[in-house]
N, C-alpha and C positions, 0 to 999 in steps of 0.2 A: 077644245074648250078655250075660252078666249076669258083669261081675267085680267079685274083690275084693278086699282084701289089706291089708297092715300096711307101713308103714316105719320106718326106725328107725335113728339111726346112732349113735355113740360118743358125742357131745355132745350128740346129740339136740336141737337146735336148727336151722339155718337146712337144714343136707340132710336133714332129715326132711319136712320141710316144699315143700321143691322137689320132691324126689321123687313125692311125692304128686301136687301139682299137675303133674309132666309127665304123672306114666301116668293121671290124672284125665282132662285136657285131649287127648292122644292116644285114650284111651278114647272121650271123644266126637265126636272129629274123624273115626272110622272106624265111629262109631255104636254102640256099646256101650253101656250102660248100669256104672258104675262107681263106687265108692266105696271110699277108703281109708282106714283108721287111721290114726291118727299114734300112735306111741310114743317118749315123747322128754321131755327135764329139766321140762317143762311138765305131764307127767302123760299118760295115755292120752285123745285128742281123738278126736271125729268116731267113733267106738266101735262096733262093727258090732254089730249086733243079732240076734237069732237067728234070726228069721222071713230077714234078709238072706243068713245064712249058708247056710242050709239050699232058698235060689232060687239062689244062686250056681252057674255054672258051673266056675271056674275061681278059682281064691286067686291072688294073687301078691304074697309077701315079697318086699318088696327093703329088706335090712337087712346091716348089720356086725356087731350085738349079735343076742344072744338077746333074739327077741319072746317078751313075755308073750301066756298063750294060746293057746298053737299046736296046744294038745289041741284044741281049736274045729274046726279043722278035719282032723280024722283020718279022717272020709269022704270027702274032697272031693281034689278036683284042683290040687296044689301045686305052684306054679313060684320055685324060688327064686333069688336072686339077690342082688347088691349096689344098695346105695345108689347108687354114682355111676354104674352102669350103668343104673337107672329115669332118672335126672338127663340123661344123656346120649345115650342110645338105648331110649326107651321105645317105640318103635314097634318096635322088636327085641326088647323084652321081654315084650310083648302076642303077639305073634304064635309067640315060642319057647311063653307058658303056652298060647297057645290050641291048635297041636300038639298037646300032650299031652293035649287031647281024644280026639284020635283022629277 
């Protein structure tokens, strides 16, 4: 399974950043292959690519603010969600966007 997704919170500092690295580190602990944005006072990091976007099975925001770019993924399969919820139960958050595979 190939996912992907943005994070993003209000101050866009340290829970943009965690976020990530849970559903990152989840992602690979259940074998997926995974990569996230960062959206946050630093500027847009780690920035998906298109060739990325377009193997992706599965998007998943986990944000408070409006992500930039979210036309990006208007074909694809989007699960969204909060910041402290990627933070604190990313293995709930992987499995609720990959559902909506079907």
């Amino acid at each position: 399974m190939k996912i992907i997704g943005v994070t993003a919170c209000i101050a866009g500092i340290a829970h943009t950043y965690m976020a990530q690295a849970a559903i990152e580190k989840e992602a690979k602990k259940q074998g997926h292959e995974c990569k996230i944005e960062t959206q946050g006072s630093m500027g847009n990091e780690n920035e998906l690519e298109e060739h990325e976007i377009e193997a992706a099975d599965v998007v998943i925001i986990g944000a408070d603010i409006n992500v930039e770019g979210i036309e990006r993924f208007d074909d694809k399969v989007v699960y969204k969600t909060t910041v402290s919820e990627c933070v604190s139960e990313p293995e709930k958050v992987i499995a609720e966007a990959i559902k909506l595979i079907g």
